[in-house]
Backbone as CSV, one residue per row, in Angstrom:
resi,resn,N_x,N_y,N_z,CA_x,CA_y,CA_z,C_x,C_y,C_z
1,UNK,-0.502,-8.779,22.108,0.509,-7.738,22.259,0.084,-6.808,23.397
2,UNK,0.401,-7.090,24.907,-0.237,-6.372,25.615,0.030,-4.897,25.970
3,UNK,1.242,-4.532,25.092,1.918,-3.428,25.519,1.215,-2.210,24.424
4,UNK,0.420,-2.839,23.173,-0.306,-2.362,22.480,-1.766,-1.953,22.491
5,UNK,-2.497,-1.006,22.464,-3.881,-0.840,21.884,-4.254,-0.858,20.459
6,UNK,-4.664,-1.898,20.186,-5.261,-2.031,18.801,-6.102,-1.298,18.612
7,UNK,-6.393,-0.337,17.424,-7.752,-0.011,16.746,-8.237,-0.034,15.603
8,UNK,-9.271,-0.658,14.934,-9.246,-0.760,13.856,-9.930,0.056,13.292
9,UNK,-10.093,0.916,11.559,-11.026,2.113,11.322,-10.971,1.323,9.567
10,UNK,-12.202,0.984,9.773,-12.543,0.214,8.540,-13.326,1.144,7.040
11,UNK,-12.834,0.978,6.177,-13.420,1.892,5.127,-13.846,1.638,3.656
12,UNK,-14.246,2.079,3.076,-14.733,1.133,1.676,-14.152,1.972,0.762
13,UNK,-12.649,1.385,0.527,-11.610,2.822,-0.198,-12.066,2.265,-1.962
14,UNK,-13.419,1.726,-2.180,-13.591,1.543,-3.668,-14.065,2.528,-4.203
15,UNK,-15.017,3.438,-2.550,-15.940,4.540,-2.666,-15.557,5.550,-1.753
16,UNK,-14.544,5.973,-1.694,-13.778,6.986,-0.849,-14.065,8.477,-0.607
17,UNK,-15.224,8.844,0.419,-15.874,10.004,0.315,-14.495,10.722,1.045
18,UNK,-14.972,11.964,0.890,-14.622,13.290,1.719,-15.019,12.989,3.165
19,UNK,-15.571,12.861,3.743,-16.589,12.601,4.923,-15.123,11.187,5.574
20,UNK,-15.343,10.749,4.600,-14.774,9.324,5.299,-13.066,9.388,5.234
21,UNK,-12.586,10.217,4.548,-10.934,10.844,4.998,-11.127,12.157,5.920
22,UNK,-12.206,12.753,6.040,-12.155,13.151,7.132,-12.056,12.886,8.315
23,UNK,-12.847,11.661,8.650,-13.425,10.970,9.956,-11.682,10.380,10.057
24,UNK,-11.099,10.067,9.350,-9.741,9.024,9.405,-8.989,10.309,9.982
25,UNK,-8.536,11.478,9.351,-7.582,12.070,10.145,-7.869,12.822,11.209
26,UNK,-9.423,13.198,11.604,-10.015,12.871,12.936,-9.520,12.127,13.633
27,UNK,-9.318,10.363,13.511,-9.406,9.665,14.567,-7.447,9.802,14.850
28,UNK,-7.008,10.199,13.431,-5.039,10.299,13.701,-5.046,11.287,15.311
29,UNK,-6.006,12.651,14.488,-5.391,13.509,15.429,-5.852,13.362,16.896
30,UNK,-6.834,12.851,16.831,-7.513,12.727,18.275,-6.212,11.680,18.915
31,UNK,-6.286,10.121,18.242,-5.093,9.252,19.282,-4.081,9.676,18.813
32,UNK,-3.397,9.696,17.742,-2.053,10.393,18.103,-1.064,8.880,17.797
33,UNK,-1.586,8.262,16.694,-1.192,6.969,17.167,0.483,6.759,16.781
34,UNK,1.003,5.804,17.499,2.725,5.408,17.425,3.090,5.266,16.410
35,UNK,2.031,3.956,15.729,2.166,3.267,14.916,0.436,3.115,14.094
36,UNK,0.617,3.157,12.545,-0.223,2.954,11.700,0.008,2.074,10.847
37,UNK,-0.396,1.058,10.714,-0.878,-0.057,9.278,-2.049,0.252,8.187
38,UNK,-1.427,0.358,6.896,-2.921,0.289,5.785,-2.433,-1.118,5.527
39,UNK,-3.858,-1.422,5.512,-4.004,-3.122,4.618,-5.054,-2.126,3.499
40,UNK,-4.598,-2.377,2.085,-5.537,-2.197,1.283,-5.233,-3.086,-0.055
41,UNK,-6.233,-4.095,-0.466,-5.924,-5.047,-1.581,-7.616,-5.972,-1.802
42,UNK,-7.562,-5.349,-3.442,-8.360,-5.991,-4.051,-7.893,-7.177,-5.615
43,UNK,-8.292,-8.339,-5.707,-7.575,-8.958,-6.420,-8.972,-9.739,-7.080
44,UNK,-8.556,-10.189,-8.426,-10.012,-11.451,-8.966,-8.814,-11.802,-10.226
45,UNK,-9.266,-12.780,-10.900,-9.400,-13.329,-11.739,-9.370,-12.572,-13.303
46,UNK,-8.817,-12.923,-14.302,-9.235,-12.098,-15.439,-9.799,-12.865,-16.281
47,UNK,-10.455,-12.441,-17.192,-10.195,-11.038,-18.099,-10.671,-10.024,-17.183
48,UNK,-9.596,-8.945,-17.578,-10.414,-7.696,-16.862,-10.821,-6.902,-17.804
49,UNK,-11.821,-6.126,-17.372,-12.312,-4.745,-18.334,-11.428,-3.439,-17.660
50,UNK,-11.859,-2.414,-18.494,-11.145,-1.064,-18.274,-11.593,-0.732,-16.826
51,UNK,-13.341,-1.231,-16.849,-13.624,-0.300,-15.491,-13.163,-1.352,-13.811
52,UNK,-12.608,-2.551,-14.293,-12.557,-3.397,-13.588,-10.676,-2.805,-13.120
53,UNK,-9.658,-2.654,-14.266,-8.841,-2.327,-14.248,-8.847,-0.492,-13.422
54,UNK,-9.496,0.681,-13.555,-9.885,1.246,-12.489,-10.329,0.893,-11.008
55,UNK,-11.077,0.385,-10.825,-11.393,-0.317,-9.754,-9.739,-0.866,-9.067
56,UNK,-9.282,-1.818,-9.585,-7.789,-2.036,-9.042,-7.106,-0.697,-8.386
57,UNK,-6.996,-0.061,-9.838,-6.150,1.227,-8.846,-7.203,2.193,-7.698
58,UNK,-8.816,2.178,-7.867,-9.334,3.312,-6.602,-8.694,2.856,-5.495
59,UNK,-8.457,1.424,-5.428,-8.733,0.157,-4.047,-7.464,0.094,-3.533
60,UNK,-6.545,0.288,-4.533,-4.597,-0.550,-3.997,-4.239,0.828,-3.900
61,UNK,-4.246,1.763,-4.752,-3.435,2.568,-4.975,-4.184,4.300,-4.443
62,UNK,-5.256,4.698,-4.751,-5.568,6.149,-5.021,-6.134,6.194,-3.277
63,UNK,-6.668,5.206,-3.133,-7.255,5.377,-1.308,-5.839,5.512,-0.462
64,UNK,-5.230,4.540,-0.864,-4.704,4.610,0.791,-3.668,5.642,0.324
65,UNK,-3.528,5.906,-0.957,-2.486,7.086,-0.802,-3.287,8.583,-0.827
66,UNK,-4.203,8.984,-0.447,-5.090,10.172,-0.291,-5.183,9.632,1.502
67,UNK,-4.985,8.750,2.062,-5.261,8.415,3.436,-3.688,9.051,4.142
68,UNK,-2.841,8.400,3.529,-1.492,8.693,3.908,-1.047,10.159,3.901
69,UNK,-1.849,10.890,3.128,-1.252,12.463,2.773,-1.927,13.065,3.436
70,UNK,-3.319,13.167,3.628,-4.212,13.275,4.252,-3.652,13.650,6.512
71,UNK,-3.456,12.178,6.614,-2.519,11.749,8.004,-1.381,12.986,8.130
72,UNK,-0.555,12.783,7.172,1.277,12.665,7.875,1.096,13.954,8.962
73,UNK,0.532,15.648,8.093,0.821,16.401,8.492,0.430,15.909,10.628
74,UNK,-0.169,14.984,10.354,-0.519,14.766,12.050,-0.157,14.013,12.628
75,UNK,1.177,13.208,12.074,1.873,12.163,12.393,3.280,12.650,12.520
76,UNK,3.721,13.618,13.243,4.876,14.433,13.469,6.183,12.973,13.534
77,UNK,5.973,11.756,14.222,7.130,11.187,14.426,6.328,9.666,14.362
78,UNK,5.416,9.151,13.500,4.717,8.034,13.833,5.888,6.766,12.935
79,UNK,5.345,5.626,13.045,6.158,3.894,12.504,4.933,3.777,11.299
80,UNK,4.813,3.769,10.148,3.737,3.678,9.546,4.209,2.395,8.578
81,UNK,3.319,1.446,8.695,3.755,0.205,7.711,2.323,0.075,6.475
82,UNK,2.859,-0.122,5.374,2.008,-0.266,4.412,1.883,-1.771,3.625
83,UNK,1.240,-2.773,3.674,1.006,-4.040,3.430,0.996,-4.002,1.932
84,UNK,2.031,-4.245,1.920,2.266,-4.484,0.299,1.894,-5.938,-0.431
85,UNK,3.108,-6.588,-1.233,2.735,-8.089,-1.397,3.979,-8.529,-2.640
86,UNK,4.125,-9.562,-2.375,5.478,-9.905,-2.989,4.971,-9.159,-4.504
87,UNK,4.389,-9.270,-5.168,3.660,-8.717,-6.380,3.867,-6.967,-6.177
88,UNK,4.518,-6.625,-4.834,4.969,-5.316,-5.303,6.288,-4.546,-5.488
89,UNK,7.165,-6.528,-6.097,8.342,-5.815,-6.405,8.286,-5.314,-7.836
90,UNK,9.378,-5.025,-8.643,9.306,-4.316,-9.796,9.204,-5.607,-11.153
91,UNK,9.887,-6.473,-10.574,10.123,-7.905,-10.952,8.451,-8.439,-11.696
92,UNK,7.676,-8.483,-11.348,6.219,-8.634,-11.807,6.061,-7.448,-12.769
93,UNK,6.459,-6.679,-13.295,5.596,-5.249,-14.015,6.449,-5.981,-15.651
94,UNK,5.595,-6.393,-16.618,6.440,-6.942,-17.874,6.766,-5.796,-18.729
95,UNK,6.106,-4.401,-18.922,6.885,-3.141,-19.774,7.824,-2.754,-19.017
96,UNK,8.954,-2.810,-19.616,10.175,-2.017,-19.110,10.037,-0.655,-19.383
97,UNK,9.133,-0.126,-19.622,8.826,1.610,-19.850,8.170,1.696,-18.733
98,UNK,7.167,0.955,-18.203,6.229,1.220,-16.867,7.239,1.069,-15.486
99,UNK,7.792,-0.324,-16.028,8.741,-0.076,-14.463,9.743,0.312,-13.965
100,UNK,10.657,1.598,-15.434,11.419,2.337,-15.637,10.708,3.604,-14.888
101,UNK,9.027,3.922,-15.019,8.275,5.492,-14.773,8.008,5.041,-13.229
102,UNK,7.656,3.667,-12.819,7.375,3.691,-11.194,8.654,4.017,-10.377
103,UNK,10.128,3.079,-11.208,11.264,3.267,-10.554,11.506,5.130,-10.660
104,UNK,11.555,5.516,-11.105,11.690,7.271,-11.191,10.626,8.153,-10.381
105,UNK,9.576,7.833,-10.632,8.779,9.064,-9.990,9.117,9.365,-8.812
106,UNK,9.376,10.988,-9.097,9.873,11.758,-7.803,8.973,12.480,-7.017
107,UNK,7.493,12.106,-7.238,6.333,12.726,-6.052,5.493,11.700,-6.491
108,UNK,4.352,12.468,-5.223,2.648,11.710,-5.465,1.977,11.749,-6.873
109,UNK,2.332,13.300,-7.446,1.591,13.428,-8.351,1.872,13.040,-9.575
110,UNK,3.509,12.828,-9.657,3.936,11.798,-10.814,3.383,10.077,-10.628
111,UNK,3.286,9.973,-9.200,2.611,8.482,-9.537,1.054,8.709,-9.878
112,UNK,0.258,9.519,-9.113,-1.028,9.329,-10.129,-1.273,9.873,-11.367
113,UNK,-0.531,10.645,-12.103,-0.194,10.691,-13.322,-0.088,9.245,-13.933
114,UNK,1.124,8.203,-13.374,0.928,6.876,-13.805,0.251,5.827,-13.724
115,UNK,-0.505,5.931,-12.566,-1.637,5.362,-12.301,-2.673,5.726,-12.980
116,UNK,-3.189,7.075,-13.367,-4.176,7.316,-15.076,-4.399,6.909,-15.339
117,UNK,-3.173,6.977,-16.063,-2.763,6.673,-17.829,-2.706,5.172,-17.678
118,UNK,-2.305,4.267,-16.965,-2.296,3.052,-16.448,-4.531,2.146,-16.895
119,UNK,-4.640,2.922,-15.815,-6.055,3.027,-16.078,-7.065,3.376,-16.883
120,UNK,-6.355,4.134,-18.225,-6.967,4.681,-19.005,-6.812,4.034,-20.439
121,UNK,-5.910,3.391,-20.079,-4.526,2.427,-21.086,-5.893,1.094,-21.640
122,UNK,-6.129,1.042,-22.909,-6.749,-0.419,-23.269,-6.088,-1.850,-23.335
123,UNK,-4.525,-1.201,-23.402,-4.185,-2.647,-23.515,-2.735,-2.454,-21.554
124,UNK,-3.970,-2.194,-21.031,-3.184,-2.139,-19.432,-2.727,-3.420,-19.022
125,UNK,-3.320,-4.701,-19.309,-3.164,-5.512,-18.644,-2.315,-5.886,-19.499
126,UNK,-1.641,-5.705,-20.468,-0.922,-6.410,-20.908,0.675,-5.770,-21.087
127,UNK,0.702,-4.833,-19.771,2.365,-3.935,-19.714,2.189,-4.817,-18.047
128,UNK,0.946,-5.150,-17.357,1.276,-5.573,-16.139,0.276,-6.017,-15.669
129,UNK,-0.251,-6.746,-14.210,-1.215,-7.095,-14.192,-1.759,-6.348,-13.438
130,UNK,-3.165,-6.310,-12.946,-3.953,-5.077,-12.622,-3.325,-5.309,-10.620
131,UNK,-2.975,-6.488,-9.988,-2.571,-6.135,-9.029,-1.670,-5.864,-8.628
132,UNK,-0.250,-6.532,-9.414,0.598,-6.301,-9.699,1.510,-4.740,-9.615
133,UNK,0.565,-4.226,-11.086,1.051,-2.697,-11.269,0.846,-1.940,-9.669
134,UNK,-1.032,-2.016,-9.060,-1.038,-1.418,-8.171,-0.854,-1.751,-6.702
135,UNK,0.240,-2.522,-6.707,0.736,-3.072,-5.688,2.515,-2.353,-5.524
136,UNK,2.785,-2.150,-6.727,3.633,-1.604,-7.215,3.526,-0.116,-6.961
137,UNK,2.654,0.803,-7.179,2.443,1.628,-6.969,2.704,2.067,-5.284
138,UNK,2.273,1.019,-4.253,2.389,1.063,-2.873,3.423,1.278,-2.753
139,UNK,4.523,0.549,-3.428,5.317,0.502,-3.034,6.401,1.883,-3.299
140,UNK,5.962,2.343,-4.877,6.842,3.857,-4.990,6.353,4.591,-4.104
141,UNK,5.012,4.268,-3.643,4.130,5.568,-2.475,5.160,5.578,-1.241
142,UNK,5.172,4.745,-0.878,6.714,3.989,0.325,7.437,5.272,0.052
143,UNK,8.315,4.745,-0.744,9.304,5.583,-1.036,9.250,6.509,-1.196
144,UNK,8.696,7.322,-2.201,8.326,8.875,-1.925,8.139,9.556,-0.862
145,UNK,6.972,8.581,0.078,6.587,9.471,1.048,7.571,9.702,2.319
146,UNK,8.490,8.518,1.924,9.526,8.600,3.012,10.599,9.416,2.475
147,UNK,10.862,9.660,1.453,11.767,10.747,1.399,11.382,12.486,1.272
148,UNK,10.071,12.559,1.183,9.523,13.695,1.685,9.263,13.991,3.240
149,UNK,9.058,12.999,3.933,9.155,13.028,5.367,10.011,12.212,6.360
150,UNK,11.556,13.206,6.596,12.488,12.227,6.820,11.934,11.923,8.265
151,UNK,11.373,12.828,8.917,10.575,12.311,10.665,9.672,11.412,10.650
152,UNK,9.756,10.917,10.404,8.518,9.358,9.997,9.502,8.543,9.640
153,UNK,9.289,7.194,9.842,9.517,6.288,9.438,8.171,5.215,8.735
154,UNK,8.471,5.031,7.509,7.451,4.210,6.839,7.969,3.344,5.803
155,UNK,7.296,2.049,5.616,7.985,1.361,4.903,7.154,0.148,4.499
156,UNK,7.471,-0.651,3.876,6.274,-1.551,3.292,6.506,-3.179,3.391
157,UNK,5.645,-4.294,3.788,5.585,-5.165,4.481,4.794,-6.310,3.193
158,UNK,6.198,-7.143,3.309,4.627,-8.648,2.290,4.460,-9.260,3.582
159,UNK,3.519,-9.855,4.231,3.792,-10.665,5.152,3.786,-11.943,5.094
160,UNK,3.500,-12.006,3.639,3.383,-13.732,3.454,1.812,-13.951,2.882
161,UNK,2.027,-15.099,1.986,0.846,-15.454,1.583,-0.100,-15.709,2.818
162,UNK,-1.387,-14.871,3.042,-2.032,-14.798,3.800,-3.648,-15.588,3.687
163,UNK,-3.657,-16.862,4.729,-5.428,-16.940,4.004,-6.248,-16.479,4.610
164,UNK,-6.952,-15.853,3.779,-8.358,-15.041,3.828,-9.572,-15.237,2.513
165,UNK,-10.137,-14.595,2.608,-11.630,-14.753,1.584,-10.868,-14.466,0.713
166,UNK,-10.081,-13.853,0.197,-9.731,-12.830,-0.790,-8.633,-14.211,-1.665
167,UNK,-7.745,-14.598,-0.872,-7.141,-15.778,-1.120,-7.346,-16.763,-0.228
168,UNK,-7.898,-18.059,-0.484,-8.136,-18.906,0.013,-6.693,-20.159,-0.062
169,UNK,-6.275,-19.844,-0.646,-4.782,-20.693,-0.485,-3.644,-19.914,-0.067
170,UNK,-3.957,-19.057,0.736,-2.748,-18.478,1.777,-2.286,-19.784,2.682
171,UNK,-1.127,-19.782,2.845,-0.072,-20.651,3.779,-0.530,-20.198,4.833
172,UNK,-0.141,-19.085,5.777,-0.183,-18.519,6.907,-1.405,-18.114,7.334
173,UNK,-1.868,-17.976,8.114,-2.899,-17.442,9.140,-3.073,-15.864,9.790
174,UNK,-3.834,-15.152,9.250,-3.907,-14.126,9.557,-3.361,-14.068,11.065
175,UNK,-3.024,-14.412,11.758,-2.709,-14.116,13.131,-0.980,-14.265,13.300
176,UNK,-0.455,-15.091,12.213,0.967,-15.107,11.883,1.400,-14.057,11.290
177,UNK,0.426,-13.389,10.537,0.983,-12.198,9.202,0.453,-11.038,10.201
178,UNK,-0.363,-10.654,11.448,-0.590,-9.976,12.523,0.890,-9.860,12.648
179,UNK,1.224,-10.999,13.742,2.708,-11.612,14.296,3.781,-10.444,13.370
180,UNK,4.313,-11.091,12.114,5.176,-10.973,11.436,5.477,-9.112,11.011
181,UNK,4.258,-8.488,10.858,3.551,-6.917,10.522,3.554,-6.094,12.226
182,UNK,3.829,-6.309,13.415,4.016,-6.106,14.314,5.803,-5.777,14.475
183,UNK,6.124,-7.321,14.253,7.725,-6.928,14.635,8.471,-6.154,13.548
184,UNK,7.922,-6.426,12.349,8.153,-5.352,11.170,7.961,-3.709,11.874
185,UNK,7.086,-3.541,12.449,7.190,-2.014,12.791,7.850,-1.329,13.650
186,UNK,8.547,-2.713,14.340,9.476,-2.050,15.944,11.064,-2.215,15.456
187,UNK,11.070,-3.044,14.027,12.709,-2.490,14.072,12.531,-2.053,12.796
188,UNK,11.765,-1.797,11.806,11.989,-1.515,10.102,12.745,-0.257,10.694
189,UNK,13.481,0.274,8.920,13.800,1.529,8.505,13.275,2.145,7.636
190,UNK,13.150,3.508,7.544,12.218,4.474,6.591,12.339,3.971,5.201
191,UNK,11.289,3.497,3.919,11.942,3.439,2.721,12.126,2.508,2.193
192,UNK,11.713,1.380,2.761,12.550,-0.542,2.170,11.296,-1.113,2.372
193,UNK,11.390,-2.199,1.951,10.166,-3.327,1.506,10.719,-4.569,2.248
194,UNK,10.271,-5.095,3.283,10.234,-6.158,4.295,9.482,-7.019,4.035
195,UNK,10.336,-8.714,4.360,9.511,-9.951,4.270,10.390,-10.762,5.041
196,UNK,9.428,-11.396,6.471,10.454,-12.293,7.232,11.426,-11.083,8.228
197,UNK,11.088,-10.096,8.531,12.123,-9.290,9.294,13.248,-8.713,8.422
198,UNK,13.623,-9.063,7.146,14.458,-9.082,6.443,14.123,-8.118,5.123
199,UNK,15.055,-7.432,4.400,14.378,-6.180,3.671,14.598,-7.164,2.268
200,UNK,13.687,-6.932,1.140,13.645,-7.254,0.084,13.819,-6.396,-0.901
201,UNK,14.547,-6.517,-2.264,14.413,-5.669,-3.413,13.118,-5.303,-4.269
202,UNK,13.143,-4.079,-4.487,11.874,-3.661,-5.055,12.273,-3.758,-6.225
């Protein structure tokens, strides 16, 4: 993309210091950037435990949305795409009470209110699954944050089963889901969930 400067600012959002959301809206305000992507996703196998089920939400859900709030005030007019995953439509969440409280929440602090109690919940995995729910969560973050900041445009991206370490039976090639998460940011609209150029139901 030669018309682009890539930069990447890598972080370990399992262990999310002060220091290290500092250094991040440091590097916003210093470039000033057009356009921002979070990739944030941790996934395994179950059974899960409680502290394993925490862990899900520090990683999907509580980082990159303390990253995003953190930013905006310095992102006066930025394209911000958030890498969601087909697993963050509403369609995956099996309590119809949980995906009645994600479909409603009208701020940040009503979703980490649900994210908690989510986490605090013994029988969590069994209203949804631990990536699922906090994939889900990205996705009300989407929305909220775009209707609190109508000068931004932000919006959320599956790009396709992707292979990497994390999934080893991804179809596509990280350099296709690059591809696909690029042109997603030059025509999306504020607020919707994209797959294929094309907006999907949450």
């Amino acid at each position: 993309y030669p018309e682009c400067r890539i930069e990447s600012f890598i972080l370990d959002y399992g262990n999310l210091q002060e220091e290290a959301v500092a250094g991040f809206v440091g590097m916003v305000k210093a470039r000033q950037p057009a356009y921002l992507v979070l990739n944030a996703a941790m996934n395994s196998n179950g059974p899960w435990s409680q502290s394993d089920v925490a862990e899900f939400v520090a990683v999907n859900y509580n980082a990159p949305s303390r990253l995003l709030q953190a930013a905006l005030p310095h992102l006066p007019s930025a394209r911000i795409l958030v890498v969601i995953s087909n697993y963050g439509q509403l369609k995956h969440i099996k309590s119809n009470t949980l995906s009645k409280q994600l479909r409603t929440a009208a701020s940040t602090s009503g979703l980490d209110d649900i994210a908690q109690a989510y986490a605090s919940s013994k029988d969590a995995t069994r209203k949804a699954l631990p990536y699922a729910f906090t994939k889900n969560l990205q996705s009300a973050l989407v929305r909220i944050l775009a209707a609190q900041n109508p000068s931004i445009v932000i919006s959320g991206v599956h790009p396709g089963s992707v292979r990497t370490t994390m999934n080893t039976r991804g179809k596509i090639q990280p350099e296709e889901a690059a591809r696909r998460i690029y042109e997603t940011l030059l025509t999306m609209t504020s607020g919707h969930l994209y797959h294929n150029g094309k907006g999907i139901n949450w």
